[in-house]
PDB file of N, CA, C, O and CB in Angstrom:
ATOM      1  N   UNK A   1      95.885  62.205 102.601  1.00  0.00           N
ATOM      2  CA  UNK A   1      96.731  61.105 102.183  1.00  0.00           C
ATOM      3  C   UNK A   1      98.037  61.163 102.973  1.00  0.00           C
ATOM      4  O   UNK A   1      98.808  62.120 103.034  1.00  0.00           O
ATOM      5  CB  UNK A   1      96.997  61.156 100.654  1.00  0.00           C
ATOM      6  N   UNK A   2      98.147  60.005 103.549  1.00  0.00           N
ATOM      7  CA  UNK A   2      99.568  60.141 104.356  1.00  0.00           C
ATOM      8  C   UNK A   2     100.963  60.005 102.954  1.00  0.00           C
ATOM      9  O   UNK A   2     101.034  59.671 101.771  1.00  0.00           O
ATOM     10  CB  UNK A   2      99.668  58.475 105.795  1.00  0.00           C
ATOM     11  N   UNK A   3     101.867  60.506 104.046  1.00  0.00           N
ATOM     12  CA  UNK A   3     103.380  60.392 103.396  1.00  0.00           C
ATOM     13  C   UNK A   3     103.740  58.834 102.855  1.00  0.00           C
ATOM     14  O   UNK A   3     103.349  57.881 103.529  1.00  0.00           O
ATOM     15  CB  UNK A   3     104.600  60.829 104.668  1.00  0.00           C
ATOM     16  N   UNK A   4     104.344  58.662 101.869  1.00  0.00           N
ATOM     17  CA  UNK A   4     104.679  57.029 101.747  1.00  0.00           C
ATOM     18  C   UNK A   4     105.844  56.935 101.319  1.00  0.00           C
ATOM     19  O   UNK A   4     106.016  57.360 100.177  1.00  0.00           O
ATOM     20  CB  UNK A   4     103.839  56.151 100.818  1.00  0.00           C
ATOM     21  N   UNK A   5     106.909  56.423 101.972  1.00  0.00           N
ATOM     22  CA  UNK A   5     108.387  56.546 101.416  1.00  0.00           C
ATOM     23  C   UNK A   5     108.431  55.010 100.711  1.00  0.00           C
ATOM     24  O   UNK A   5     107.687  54.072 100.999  1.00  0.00           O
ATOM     25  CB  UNK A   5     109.751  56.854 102.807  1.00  0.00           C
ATOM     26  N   UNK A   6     109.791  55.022  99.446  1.00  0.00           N
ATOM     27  CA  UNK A   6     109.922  54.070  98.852  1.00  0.00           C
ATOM     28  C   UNK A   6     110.393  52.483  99.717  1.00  0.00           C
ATOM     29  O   UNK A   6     110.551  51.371  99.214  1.00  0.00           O
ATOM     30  CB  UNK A   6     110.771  54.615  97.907  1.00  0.00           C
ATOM     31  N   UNK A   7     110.448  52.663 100.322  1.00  0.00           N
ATOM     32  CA  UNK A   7     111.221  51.193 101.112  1.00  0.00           C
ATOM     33  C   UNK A   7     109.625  50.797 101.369  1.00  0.00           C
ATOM     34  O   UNK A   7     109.166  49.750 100.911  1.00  0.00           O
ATOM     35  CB  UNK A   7     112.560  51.423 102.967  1.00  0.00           C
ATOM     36  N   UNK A   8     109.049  51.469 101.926  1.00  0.00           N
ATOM     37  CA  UNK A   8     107.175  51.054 102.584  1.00  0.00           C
ATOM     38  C   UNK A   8     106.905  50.274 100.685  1.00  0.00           C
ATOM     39  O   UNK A   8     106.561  49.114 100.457  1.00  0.00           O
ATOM     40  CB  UNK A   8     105.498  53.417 103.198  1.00  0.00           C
ATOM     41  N   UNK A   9     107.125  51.085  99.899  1.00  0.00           N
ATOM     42  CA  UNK A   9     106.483  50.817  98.773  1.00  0.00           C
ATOM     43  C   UNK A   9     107.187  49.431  98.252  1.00  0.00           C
ATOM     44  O   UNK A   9     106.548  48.499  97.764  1.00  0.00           O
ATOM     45  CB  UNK A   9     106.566  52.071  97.787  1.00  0.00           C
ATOM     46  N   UNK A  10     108.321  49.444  98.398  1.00  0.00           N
ATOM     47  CA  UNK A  10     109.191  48.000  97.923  1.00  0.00           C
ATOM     48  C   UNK A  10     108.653  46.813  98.829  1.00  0.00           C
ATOM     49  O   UNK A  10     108.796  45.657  98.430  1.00  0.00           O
ATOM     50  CB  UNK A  10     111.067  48.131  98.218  1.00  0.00           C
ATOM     51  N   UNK A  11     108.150  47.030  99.820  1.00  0.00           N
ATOM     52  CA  UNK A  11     107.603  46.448 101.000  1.00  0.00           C
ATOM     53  C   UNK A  11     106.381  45.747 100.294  1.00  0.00           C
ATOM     54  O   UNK A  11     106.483  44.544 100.054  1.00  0.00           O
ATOM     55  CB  UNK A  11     107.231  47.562 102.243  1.00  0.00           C
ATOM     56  N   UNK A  12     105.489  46.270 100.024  1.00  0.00           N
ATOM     57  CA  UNK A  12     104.272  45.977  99.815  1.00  0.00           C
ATOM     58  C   UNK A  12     104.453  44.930  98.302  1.00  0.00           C
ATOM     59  O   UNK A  12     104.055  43.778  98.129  1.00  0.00           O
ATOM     60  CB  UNK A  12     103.352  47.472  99.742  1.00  0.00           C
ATOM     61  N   UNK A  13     105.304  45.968  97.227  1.00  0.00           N
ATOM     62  CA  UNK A  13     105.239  45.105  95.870  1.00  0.00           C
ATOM     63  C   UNK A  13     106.079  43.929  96.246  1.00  0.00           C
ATOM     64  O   UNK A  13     106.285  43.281  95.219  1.00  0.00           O
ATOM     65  CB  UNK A  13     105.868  45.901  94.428  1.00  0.00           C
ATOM     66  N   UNK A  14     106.689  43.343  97.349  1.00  0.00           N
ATOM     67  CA  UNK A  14     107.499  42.268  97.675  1.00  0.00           C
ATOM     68  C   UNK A  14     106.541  41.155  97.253  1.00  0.00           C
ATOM     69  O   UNK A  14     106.718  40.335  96.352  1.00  0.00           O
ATOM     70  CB  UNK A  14     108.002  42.242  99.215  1.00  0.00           C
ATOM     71  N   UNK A  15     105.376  41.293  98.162  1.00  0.00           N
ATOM     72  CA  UNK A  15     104.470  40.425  98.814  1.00  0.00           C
ATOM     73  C   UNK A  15     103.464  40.243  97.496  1.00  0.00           C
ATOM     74  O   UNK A  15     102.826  39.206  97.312  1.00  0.00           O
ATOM     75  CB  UNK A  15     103.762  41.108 100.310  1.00  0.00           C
ATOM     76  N   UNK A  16     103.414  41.356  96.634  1.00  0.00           N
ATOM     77  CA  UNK A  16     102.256  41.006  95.445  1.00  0.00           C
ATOM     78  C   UNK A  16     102.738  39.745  94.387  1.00  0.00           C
ATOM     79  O   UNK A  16     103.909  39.586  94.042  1.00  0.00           O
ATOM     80  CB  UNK A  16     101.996  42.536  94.392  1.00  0.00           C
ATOM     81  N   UNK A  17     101.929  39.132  94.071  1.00  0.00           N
ATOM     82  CA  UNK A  17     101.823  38.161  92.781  1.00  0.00           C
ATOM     83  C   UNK A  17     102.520  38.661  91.556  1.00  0.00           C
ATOM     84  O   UNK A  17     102.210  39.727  91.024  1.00  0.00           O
ATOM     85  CB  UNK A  17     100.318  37.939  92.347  1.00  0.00           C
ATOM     86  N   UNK A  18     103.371  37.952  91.163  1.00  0.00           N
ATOM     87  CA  UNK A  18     103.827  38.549  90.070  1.00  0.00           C
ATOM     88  C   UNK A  18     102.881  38.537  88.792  1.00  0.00           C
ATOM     89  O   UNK A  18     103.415  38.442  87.688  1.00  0.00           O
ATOM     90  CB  UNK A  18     105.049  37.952  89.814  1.00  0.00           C
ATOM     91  N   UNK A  19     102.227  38.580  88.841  1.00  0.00           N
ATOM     92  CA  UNK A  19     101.062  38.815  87.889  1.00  0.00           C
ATOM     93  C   UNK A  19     100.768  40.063  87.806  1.00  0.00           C
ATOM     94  O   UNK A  19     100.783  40.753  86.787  1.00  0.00           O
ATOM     95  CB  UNK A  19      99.878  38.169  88.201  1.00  0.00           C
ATOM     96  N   UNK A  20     100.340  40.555  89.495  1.00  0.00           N
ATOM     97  CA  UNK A  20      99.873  42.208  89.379  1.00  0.00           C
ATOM     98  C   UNK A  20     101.262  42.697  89.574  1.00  0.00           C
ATOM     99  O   UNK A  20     101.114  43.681  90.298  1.00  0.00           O
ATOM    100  CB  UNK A  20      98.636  42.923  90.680  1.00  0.00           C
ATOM    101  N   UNK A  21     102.533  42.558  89.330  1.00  0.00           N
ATOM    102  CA  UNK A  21     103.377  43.560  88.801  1.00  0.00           C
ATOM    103  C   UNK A  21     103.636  44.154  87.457  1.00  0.00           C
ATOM    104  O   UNK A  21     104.411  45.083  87.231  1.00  0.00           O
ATOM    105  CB  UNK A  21     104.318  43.226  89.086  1.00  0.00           C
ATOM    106  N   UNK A  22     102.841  43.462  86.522  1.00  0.00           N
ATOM    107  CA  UNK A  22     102.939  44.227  85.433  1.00  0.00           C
ATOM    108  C   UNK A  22     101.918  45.650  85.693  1.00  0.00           C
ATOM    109  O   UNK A  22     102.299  46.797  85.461  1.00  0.00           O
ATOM    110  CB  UNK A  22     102.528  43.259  84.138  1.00  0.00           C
ATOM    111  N   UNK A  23     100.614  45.297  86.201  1.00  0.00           N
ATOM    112  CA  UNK A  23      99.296  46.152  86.493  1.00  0.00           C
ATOM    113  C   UNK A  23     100.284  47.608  87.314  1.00  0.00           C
ATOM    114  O   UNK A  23     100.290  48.736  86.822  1.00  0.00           O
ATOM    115  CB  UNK A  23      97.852  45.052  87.825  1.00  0.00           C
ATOM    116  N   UNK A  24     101.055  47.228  88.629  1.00  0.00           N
ATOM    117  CA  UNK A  24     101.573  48.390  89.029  1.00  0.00           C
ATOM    118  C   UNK A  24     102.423  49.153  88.224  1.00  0.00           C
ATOM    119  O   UNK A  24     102.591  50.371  88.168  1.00  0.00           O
ATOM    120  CB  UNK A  24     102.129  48.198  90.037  1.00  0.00           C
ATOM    121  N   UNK A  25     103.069  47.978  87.446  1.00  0.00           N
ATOM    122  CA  UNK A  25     104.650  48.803  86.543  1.00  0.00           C
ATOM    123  C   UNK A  25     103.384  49.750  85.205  1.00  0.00           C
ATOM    124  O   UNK A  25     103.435  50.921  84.829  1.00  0.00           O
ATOM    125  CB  UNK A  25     106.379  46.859  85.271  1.00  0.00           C
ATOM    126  N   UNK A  26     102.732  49.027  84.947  1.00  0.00           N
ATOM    127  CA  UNK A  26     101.883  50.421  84.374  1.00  0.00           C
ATOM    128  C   UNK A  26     101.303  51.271  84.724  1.00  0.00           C
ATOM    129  O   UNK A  26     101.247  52.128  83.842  1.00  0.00           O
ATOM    130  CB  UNK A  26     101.145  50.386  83.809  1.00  0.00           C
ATOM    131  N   UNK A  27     100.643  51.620  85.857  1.00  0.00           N
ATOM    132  CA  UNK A  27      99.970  52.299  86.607  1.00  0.00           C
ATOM    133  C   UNK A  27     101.111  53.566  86.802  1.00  0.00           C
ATOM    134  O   UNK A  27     100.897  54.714  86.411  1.00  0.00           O
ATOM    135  CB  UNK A  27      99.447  51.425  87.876  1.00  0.00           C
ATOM    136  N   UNK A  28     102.290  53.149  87.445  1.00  0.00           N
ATOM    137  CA  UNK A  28     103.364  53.854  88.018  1.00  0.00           C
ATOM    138  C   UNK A  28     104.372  54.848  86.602  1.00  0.00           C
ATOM    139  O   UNK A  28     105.092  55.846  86.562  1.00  0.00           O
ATOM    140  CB  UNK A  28     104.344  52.494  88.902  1.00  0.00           C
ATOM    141  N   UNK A  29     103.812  53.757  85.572  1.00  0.00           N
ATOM    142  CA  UNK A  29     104.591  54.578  84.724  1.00  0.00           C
ATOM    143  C   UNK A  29     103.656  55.992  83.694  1.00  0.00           C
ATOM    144  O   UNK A  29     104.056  57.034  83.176  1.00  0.00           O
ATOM    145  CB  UNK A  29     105.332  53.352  83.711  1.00  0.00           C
ATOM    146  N   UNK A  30     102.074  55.210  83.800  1.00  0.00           N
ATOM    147  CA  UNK A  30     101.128  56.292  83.505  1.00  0.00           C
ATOM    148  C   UNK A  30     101.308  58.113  84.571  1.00  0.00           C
ATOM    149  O   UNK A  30     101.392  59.282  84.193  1.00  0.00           O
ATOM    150  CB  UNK A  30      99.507  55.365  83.879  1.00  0.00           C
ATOM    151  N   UNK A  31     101.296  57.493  85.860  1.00  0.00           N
ATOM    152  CA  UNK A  31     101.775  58.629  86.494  1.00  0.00           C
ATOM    153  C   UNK A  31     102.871  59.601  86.370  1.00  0.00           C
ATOM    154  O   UNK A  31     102.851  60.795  86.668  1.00  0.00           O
ATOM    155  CB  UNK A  31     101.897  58.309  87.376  1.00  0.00           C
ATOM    156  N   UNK A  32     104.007  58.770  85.793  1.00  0.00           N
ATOM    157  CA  UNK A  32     105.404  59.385  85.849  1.00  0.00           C
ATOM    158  C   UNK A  32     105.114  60.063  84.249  1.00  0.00           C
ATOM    159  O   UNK A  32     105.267  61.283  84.300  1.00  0.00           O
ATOM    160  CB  UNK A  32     106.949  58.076  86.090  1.00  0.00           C
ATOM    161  N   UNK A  33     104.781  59.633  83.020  1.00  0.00           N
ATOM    162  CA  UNK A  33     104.134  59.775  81.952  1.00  0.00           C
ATOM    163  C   UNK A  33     103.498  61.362  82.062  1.00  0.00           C
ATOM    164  O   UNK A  33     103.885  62.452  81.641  1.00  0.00           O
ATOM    165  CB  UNK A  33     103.114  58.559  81.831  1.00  0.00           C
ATOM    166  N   UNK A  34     101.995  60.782  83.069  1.00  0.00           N
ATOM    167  CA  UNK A  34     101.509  61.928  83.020  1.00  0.00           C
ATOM    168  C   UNK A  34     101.617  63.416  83.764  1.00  0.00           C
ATOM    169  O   UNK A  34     100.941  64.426  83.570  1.00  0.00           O
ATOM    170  CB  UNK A  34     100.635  61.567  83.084  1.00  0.00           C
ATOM    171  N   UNK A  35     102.813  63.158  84.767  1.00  0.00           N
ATOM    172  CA  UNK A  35     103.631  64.531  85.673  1.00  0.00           C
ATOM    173  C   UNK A  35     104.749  65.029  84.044  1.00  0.00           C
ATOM    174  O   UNK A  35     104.736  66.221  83.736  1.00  0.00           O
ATOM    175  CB  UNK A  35     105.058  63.674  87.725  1.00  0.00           C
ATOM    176  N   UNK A  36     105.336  64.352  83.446  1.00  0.00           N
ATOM    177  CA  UNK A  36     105.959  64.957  82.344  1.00  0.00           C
ATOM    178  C   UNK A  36     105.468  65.530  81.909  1.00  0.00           C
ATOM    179  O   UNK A  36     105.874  66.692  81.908  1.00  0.00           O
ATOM    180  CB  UNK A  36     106.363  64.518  81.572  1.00  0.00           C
ATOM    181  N   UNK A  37     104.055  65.175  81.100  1.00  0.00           N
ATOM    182  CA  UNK A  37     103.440  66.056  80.420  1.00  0.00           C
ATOM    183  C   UNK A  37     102.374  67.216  81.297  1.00  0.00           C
ATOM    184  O   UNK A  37     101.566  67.906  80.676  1.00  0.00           O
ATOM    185  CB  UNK A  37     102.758  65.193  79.428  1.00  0.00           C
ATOM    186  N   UNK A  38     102.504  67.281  82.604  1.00  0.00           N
ATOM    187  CA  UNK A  38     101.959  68.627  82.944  1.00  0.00           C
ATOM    188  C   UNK A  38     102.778  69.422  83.280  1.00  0.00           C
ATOM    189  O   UNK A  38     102.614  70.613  83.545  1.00  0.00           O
ATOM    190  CB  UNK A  38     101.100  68.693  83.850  1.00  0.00           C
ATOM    191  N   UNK A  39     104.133  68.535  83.295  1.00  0.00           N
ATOM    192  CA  UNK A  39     105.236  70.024  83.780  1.00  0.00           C
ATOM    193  C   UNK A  39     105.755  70.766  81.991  1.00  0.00           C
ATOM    194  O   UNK A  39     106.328  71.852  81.909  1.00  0.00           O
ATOM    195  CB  UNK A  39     107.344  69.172  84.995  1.00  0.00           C
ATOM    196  N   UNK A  40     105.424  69.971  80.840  1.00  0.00           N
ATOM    197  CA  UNK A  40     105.346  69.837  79.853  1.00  0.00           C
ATOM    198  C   UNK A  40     104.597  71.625  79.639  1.00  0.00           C
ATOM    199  O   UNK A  40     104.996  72.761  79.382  1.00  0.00           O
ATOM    200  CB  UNK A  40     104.661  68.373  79.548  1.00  0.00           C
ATOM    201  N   UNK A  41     103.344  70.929  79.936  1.00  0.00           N
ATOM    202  CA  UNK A  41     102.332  72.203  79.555  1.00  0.00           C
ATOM    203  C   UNK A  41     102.292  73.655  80.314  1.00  0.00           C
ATOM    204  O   UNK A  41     101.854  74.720  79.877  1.00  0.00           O
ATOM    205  CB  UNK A  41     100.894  71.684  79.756  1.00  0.00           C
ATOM    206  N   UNK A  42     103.001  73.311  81.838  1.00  0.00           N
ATOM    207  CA  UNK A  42     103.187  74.616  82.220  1.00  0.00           C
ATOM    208  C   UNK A  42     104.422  75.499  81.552  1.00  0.00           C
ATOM    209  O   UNK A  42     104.334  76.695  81.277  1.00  0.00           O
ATOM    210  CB  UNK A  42     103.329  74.532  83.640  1.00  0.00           C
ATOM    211  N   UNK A  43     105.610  74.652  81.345  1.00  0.00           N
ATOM    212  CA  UNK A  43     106.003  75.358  80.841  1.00  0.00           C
ATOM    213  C   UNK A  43     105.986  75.878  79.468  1.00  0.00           C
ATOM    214  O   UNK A  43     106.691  76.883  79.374  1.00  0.00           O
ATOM    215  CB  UNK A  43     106.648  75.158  81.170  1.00  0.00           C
ATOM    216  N   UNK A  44     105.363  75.496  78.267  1.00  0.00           N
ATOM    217  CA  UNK A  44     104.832  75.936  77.229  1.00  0.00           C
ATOM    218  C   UNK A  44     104.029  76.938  77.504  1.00  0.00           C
ATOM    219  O   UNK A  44     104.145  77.876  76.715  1.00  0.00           O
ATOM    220  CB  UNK A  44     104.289  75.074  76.595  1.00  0.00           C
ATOM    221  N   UNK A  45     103.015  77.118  78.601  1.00  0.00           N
ATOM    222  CA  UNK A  45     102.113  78.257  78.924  1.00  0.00           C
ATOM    223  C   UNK A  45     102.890  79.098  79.173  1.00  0.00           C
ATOM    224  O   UNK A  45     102.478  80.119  78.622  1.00  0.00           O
ATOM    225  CB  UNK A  45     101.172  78.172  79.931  1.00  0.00           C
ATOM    226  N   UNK A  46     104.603  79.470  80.146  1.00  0.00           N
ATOM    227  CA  UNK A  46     104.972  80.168  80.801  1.00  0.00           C
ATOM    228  C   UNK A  46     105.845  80.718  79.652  1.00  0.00           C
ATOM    229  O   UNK A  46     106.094  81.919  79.548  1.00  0.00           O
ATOM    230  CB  UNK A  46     105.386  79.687  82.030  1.00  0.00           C
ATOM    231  N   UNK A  47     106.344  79.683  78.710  1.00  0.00           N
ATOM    232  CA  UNK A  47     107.114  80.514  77.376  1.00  0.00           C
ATOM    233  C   UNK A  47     106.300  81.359  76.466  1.00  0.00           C
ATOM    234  O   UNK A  47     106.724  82.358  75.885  1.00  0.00           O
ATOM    235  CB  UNK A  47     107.776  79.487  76.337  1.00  0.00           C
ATOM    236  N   UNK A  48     104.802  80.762  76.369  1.00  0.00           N
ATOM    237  CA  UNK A  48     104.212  81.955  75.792  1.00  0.00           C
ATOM    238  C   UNK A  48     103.908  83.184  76.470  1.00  0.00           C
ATOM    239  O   UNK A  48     104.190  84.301  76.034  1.00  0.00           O
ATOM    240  CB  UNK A  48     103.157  81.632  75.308  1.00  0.00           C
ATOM    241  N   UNK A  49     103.252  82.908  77.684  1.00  0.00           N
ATOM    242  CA  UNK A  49     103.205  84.406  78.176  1.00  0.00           C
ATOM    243  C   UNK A  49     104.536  85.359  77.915  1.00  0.00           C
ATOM    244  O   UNK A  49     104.578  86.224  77.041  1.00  0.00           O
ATOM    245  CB  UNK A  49     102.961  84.366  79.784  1.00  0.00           C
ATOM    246  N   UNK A  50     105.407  85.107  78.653  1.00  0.00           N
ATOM    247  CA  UNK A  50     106.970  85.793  78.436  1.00  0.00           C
ATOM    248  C   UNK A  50     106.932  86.474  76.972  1.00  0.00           C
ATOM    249  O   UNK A  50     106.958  87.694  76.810  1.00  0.00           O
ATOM    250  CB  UNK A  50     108.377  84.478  78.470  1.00  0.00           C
ATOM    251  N   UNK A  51     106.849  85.267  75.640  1.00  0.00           N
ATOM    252  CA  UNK A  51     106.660  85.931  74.117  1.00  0.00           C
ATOM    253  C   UNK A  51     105.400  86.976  74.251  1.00  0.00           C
ATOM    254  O   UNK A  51     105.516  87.966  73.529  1.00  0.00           O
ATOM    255  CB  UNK A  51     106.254  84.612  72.806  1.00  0.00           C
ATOM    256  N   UNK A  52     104.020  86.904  75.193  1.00  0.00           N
ATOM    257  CA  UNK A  52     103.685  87.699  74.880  1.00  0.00           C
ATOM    258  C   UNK A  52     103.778  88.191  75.267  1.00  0.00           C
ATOM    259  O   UNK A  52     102.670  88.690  75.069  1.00  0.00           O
ATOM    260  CB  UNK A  52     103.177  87.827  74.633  1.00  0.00           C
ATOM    261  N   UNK A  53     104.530  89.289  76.396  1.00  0.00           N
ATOM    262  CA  UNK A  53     104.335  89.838  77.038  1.00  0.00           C
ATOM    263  C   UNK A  53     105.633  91.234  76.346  1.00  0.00           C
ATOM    264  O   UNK A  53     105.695  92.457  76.475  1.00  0.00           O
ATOM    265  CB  UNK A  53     104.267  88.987  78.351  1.00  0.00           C
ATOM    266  N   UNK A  54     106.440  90.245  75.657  1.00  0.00           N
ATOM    267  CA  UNK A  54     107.390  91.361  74.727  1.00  0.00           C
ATOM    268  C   UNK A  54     106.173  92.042  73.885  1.00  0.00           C
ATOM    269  O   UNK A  54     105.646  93.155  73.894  1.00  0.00           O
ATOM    270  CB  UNK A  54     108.766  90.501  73.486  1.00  0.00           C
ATOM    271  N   UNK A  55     106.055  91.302  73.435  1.00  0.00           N
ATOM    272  CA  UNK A  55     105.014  91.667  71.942  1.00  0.00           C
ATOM    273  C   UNK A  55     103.874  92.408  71.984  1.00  0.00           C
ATOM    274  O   UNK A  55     103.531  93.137  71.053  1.00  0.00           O
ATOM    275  CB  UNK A  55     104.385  90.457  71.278  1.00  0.00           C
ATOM    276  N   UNK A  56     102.967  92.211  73.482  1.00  0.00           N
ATOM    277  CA  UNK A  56     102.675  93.290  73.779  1.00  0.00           C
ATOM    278  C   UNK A  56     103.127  94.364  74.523  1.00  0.00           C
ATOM    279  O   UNK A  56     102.172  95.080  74.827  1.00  0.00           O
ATOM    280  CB  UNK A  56     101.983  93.118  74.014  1.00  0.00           C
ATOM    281  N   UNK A  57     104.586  94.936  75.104  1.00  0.00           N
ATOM    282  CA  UNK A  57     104.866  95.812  75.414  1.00  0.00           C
ATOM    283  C   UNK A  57     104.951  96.557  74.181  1.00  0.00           C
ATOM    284  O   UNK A  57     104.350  97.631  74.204  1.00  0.00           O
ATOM    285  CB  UNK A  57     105.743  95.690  76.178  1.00  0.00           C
ATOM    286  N   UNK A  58     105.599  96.230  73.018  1.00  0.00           N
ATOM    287  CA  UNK A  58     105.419  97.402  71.555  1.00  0.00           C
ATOM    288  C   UNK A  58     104.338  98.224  71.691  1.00  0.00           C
ATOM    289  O   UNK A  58     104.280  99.451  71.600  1.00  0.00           O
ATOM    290  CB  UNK A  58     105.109  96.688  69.999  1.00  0.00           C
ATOM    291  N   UNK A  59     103.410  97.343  71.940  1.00  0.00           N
ATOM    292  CA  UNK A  59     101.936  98.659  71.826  1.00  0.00           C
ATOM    293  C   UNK A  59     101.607  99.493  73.390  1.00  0.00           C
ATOM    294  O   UNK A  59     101.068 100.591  73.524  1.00  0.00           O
ATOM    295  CB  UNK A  59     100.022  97.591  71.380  1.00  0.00           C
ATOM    296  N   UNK A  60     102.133  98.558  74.493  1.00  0.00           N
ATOM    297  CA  UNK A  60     101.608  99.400  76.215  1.00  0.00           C
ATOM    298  C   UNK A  60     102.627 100.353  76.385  1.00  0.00           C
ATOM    299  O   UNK A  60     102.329 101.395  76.969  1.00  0.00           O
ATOM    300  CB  UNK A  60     101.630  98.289  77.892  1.00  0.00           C
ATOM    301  N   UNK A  61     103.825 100.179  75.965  1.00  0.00           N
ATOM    302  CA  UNK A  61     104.989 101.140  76.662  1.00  0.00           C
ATOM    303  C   UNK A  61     105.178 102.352  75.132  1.00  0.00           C
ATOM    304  O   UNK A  61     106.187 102.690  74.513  1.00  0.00           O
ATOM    305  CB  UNK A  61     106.896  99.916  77.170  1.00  0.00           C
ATOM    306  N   UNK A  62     103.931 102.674  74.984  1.00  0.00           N
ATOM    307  CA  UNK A  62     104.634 103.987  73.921  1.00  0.00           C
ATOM    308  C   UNK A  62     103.513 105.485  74.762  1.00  0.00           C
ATOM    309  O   UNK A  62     102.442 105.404  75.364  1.00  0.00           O
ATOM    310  CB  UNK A  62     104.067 103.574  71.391  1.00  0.00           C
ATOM    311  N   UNK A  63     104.335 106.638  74.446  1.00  0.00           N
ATOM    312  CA  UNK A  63     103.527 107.821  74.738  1.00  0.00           C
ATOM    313  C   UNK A  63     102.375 108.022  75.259  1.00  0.00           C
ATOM    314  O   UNK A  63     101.889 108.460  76.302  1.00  0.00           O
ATOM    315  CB  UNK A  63     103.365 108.335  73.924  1.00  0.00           C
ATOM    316  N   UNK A  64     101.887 107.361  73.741  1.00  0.00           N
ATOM    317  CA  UNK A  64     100.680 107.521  73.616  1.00  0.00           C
ATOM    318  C   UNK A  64      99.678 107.064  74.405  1.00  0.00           C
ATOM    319  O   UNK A  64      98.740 107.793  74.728  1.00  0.00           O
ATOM    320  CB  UNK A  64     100.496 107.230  72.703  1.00  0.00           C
ATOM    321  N   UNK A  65      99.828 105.299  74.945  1.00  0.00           N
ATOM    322  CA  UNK A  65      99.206 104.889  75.667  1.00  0.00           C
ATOM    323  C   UNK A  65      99.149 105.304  77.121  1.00  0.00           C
ATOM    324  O   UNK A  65      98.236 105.083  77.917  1.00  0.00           O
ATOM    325  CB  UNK A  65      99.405 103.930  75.455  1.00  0.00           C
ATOM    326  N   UNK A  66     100.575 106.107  77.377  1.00  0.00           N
ATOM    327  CA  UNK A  66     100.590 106.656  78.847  1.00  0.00           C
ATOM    328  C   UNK A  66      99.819 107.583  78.636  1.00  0.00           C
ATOM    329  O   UNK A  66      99.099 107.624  79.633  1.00  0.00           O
ATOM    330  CB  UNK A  66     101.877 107.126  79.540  1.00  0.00           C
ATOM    331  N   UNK A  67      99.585 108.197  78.090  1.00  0.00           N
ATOM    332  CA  UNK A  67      98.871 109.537  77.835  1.00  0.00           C
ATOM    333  C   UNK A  67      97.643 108.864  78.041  1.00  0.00           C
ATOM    334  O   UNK A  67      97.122 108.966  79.151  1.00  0.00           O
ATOM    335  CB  UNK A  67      99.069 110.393  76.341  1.00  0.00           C
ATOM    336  N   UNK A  68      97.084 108.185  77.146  1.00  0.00           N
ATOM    337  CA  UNK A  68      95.473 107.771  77.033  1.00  0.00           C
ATOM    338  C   UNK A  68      95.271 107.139  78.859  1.00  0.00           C
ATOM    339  O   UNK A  68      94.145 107.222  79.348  1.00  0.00           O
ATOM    340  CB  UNK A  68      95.149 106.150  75.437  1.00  0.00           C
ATOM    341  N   UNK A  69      96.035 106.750  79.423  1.00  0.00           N
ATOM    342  CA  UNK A  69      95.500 105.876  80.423  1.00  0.00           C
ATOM    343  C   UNK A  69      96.053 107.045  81.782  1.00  0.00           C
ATOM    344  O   UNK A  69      96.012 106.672  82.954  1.00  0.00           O
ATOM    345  CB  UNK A  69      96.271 104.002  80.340  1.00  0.00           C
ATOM    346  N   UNK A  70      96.400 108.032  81.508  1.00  0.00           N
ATOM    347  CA  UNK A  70      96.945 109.000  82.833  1.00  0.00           C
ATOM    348  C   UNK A  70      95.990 109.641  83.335  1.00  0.00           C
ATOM    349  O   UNK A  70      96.485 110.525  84.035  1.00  0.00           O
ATOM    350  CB  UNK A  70      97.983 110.100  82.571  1.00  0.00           C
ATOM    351  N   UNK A  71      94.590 109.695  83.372  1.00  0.00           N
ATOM    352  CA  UNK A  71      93.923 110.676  84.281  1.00  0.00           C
ATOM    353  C   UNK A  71      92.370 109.584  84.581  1.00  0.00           C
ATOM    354  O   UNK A  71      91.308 109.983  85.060  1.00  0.00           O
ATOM    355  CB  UNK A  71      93.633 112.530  83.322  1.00  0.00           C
ATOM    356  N   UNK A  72      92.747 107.933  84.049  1.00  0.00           N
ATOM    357  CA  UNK A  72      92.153 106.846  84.985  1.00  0.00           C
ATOM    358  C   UNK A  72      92.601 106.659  86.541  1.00  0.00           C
ATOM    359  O   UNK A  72      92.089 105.775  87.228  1.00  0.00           O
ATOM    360  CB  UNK A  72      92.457 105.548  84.327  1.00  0.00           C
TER     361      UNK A  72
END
């Protein structure tokens, strides 16, 4: 897919029917919609790992477990 800068894009919706500008203004806003909600979900994934990653250090960082895992 080539590069497409906004002036090319104002270019093109110049020339469309105002009819299919509602069709793009939804299309464009489903996209913008749906980049929110995946930057949405990465970072919900990246706050849980972090929580878990405290929560399981309580149990990896004690004695005991160095002990059990030192002569793997």
């Amino acid at each position: 897919m080539q590069a497409v800068a906004i002036p090319q894009i104002i270019e093109r919706l110049q020339r469309l029917p105002t009819e299919k500008l509602a069709a793009v203004y939804d299309f464009v806003s489903y996209l913008v919609e749906r980049e929110a909600t995946q930057t949405e979900r990465r970072s919900e994934a990246f706050q849980t790992m972090l929580a878990s990653e405290a929560v399981l250090r309580r149990d990896w960082d004690r004695p005991e477990e160095d002990e059990a895992w030192a002569d793997l």
